[in-house]
C-alpha positions as CSV (number, residue, x, y, z in Angstrom):
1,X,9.0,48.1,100.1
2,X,7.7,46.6,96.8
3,X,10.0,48.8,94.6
4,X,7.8,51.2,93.6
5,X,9.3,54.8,93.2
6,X,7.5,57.8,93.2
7,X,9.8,60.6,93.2
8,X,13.0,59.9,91.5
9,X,15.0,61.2,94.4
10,X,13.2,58.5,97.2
11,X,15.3,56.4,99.3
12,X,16.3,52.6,98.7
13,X,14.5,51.4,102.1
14,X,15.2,48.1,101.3
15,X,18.9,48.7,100.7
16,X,18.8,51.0,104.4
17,X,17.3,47.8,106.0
18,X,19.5,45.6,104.4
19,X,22.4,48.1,106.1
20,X,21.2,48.4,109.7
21,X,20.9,44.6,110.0
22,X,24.4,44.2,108.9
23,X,25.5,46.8,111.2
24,X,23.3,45.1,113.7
25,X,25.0,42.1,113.3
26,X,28.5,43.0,113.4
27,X,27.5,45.3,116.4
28,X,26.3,42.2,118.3
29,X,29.0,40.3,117.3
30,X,31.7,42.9,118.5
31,X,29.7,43.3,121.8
32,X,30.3,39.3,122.3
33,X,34.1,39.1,121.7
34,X,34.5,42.0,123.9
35,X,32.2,40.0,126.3
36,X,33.8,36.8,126.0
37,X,37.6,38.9,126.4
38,X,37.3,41.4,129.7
39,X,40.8,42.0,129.1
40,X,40.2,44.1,126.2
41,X,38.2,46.4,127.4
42,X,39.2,49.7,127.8
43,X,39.6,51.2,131.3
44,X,36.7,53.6,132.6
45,X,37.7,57.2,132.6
46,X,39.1,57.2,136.1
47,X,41.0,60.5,134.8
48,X,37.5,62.2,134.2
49,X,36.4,61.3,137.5
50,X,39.5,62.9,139.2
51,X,39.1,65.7,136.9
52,X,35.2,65.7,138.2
53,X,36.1,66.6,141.9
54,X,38.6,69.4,141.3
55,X,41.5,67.1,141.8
């Protein structure tokens, strides 16, 4: 975490954190406009349930 490097090949673990909470964010931020619109929500798989039972 302080930038010290001691194989030349080691990960940027800053730069991984600094990824995740942006995909975080964007992830919560999808989640709550499909939350605040019901009516873009894709159907459940009524199909695969049919499909389930042999139907």
């Amino acid at each position: 975490m302080k930038g010290v490097k001691f194989n030349k090949a080691q990960p940027n673990v800053k730069r991984i954190l600094e990824k995740l909470s942006e995909d975080n964010k964007i992830q919560k931020e999808f989640s709550q406009f499909m939350n605040d619109n019901p009516e873009l929500k894709p159907e459940r798989a009524y199909r695969s349930k049919i499909n389930d039972r042999g139907l």
